[in-house]
N, C-alpha and C positions, 0 to 999 in steps of 0.2 A: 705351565705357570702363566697366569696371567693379572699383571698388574690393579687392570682396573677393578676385579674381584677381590683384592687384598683391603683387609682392613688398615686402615689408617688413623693416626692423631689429627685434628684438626690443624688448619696451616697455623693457625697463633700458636701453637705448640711445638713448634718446631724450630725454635731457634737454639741457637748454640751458648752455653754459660765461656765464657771468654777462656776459664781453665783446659777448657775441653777442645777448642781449636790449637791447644799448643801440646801437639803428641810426644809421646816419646818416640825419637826418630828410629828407624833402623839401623843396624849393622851393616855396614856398606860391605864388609871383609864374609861376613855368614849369613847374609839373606840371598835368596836365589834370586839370580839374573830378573827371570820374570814378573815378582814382585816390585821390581825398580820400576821395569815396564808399565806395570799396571799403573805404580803411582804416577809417572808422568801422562797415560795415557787418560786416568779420572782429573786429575788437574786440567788438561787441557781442554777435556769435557765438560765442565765447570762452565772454565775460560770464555769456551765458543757460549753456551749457554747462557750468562749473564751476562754476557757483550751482544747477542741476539735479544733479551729483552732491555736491552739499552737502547738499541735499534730499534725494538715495537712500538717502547713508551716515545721516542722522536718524533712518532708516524702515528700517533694515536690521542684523539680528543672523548674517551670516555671515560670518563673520572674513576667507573668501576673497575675497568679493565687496567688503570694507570695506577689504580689501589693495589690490587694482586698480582701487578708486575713488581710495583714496589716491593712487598714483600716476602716474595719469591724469590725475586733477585737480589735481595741480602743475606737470605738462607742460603744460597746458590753460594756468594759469596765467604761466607762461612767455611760451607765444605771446602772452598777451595784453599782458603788458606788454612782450615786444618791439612788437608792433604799436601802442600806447598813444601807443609813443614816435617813431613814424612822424610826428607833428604836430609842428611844427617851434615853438621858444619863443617866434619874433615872429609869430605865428598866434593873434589875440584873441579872447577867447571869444565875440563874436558873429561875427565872422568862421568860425570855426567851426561858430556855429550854421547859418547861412548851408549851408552844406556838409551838416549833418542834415537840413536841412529841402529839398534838393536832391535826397537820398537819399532822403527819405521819397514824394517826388511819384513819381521817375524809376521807384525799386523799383518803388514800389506799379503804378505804371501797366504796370512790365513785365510784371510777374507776371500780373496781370489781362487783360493781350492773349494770354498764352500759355494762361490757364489755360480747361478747360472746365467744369469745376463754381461750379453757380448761386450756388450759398449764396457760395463763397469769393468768385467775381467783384463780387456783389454788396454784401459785405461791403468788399473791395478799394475799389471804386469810392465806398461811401459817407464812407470815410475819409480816399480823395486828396482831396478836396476841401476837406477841414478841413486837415489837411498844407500845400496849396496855398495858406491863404488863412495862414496861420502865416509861410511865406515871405515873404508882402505885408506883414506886420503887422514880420517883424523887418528885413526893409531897410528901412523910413522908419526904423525908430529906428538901424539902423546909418548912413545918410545926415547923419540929426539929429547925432548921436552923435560920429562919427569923420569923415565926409565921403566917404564910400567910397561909390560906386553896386553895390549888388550882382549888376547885369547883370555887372557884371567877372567878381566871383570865380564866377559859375556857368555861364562862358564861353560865353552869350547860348545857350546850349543848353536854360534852362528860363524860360519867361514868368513876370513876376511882377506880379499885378493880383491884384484881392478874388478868393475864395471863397466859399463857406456862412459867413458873417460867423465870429469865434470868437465873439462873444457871445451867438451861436445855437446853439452846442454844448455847451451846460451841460446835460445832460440827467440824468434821473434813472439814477442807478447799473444799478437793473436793468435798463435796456431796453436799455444795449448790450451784452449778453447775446445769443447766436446760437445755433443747432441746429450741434452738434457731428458731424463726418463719422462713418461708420462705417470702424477702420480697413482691416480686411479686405477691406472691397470699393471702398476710396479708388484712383483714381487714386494711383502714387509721387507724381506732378509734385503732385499734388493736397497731400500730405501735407508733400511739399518747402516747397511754398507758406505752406501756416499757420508750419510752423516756422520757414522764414526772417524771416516780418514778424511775427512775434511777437517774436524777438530784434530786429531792426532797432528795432522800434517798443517797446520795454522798454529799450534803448540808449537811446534820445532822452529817455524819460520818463526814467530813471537822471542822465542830463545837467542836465536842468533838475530835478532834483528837490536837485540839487548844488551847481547853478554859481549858482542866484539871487542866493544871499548875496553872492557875490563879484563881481555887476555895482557899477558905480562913479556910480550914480543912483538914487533911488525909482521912477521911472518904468518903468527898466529892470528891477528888480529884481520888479517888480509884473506887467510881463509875462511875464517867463520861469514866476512863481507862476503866472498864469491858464494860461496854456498848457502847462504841468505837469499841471493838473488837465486836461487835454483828452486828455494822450499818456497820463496811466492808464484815462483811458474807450478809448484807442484799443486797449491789451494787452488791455484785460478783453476788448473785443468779440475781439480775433484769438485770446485762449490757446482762448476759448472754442469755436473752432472748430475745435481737437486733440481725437481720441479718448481721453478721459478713461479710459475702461476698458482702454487698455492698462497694462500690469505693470509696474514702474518696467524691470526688464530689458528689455522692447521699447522701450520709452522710449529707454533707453540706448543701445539698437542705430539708433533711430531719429535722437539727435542726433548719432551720430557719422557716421552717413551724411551727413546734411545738412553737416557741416562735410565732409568730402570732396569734395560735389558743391560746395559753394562756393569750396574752395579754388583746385579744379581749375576752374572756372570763368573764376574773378580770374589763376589761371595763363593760361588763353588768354584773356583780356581786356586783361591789364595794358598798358602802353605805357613803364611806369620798370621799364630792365632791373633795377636793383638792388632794387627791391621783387617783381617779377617774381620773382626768385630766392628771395625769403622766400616768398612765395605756394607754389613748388614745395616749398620742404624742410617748409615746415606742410604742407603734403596728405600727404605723405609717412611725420608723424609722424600725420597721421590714419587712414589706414588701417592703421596699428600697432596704434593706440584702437579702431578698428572692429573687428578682428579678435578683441582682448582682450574684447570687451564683447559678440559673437559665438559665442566660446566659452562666456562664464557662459551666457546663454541657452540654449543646449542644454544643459550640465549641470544646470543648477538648474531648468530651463522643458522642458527636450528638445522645443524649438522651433528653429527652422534658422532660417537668414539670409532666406531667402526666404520664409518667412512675414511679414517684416516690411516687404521692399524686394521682395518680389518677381525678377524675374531679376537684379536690381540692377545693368543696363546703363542708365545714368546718361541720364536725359529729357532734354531742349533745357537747355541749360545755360543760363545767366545772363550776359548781356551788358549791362552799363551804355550807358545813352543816353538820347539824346531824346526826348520823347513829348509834344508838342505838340498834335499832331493831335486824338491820344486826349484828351487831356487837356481841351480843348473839346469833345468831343463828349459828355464826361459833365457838366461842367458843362454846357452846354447844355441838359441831359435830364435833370438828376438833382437842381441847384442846392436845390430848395425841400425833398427828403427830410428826413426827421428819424427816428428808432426811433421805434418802436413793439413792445413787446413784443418776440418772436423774428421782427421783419420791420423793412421800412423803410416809412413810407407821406407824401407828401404832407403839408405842415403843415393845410393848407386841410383836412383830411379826417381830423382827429384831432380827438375831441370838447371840448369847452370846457371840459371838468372835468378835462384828463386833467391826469397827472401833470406832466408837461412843462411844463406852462405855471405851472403850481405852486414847482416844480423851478428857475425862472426867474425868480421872485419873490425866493427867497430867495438867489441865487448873485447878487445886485444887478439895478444898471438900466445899460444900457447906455451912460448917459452918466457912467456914474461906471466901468464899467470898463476897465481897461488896454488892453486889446484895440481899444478905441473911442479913448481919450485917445494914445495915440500918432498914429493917423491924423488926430486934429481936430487937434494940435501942428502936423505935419507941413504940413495946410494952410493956417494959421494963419502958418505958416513963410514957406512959397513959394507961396503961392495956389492950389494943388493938390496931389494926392499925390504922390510915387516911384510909380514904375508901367516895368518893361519888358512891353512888349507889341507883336508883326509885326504886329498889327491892331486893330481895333476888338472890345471884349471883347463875347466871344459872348451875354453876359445883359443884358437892354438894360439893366435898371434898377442894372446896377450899372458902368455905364461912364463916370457924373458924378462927375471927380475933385475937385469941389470937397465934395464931401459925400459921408461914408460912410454906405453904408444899413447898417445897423442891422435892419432892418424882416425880410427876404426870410429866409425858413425860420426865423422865430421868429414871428413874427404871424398872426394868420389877416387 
């Protein structure tokens, strides 16, 4: 499939009647896990989308080009609050967290099994496991909280036990900094990749940089804080590894693609015919935007579609799922990484002065932060943690649920 071959409506046709952005939401209790997924992941796709041509029109004095950003980006706007409103009103906001942080493991690990470039898999990998331990940290407090196990709401399709502890992920700003692809000689799937979890992972951080205020605890309100500061180290390390030298116009040609190839993805993924059907009429209006933003490039750049996308027959598309497997075998292998400058390295093997350990001084002590005091609560509770897990957790020193370690990839 490829986009720029599809026929399309012209962009004045594409705007939304006001009834039609206000869907009938899902079943929070009978819609599959992954459909949750999907919708927070096209919302945030959206999101990054019309907030990057916020940024173009900023950076740009040509009237024509500031005409079809305008319009683009209220269509854009559109989808996204029809999509916004896909979350049904009795769907609470950790309950929803629950659902980002399902997205963040499942994406992150798909992408990473498909993708062949080092820099991004390894970027990928060092970040599911922050993501994953985030999951752990918010069902005790949603157990504590409401009574809900969140083995339920993530249809026992995603394990939930420690990760790379959160209070081992305070690290100094720069080092989650990465070596940026070159775009011209990128792998597509490659380029698909940063931008997709750069949006996904700009979503979550957007989320909690929001909802704190509005949890109905200090406790709660103090973790959503901590782990806020973890999903902007997570954007910095992924925008980082977009080619920066491309021209806000290849940009543009570049996020409309990625919203095509997702669309049309979530189209042969879905399983809710009636969201199913909003998945098609957005691809629809997105290769409208591709085409519009297509054309500026060759007249303003006289640069072609395929300079950007290449043949732009659409790479292995994106299918929501499980990932288990994978999912232990990087924990297992990876658990103690930490940055280091533009790499990852072993905490054991990063020198005693470095910044990191400095960096960890002043974001507090692990027994005072949030991240630690939900899990002590929690055992405190019921004499152990919340934990779904098919087995015994692959990292030996972190399968004793009476005590949260603290210690593994922040100590030497």
């Amino acid at each position: 499939m490829n986009p720029i071959k599809e026929k399309s409506k012209s962009l004045q046709n594409n705007f939304l009647p006001l009834r039609k952005m206000y869907p009938k939401s899902y079943n929070k209790d009978k819609v599959s896990p992954y459909t949750k997924t999907r919708v927070i992941l096209m919302n945030g796709t959206e999101f990054e989308s019309q907030w990057f041509m916020h940024q173009f029109a900023r950076h740009c004095d040509e009237p024509e080009i500031l005409q079809t950003l305008a319009v683009v980006r209220r269509q854009e706007q559109q989808q996204q609050k029809r999509i916004s409103c896909l979350k049904p009103m009795n769907e609470s906001i950790l309950e929803t967290t629950i659902a980002y942080e399902q997205l963040a493991i499942d994406l992150t690990a798909t992408l990473a099994r498909n993708e062949k470039d080092e820099n991004n898999i390894k970027a990928l990998n060092f970040a599911l496991l922050e993501d994953f331990d985030h999951l752990y940290r918010y069902a005790n407090l949603l157990k504590m909280d409401k009574g809900i196990e969140a083995d339920v709401l993530v249809g026992r399709k995603t394990e939930i036990m420690p990760g790379r502890p959160t209070v081992a992920e305070h690290r100094y700003p720069s080092d989650d900094l990465k070596p940026h692809m070159v775009a011209k000689d990128a792998d597509l799937y490659t380029k698909l990749v940063a931008s997709t979890i750069t949006a996904a992972e700009q979503q979550t951080m957007n989320y909690y940089m929001n909802i704190a205020q509005w949890y109905k605890n200090d406790l709660g309100r103090k973790l959503y804080a901590e782990i806020a500061m973890i999903e902007e180290a997570h954007v910095t390390q992924y925008e980082s590894l977009k080619d920066p030298n491309m021209s806000w116009l290849e940009q543009w040609v570049m996020h409309e693609y990625t919203e095509c190839w997702l669309y049309y993805s979530a189209m042969q993924d879905e399983t809710d015919e009636s969201i199913k059907k909003i998945w098609s009429e957005h691809y629809k209006m997105e290769v409208s935007h591709l085409k519009a933003a297509v054309k500026l490039l060759k007249k303003y750049e006289n640069k072609t579609f395929e300079s950007v996308c290449g043949n732009g027959e659409f790479p292995k598309l994106l299918k929501h799922g499980q990932n288990k497997d994978y999912v232990r075998r990087v924990l297992g292998s990876t658990v103690t990484l930490t940055a280091d400058n533009l790499d990852y390295r072993d905490i054991e093997k990063i020198p005693d002065d470095h910044k990191y350990f400095d960096y960890q001084k002043y974001m507090g002590t692990p027994d005072r932060n949030p991240s630690h005091l939900v899990i002590e609560k929690a055992i405190k509770k019921w004499g152990k943690d919340y934990r779904y897990q098919d087995s015994e957790h692959p990292v030996k020193s972190l399968r004793d649920r009476k005590k949260d370690n603290v210690d593994i990839a922040r100590t030497k």
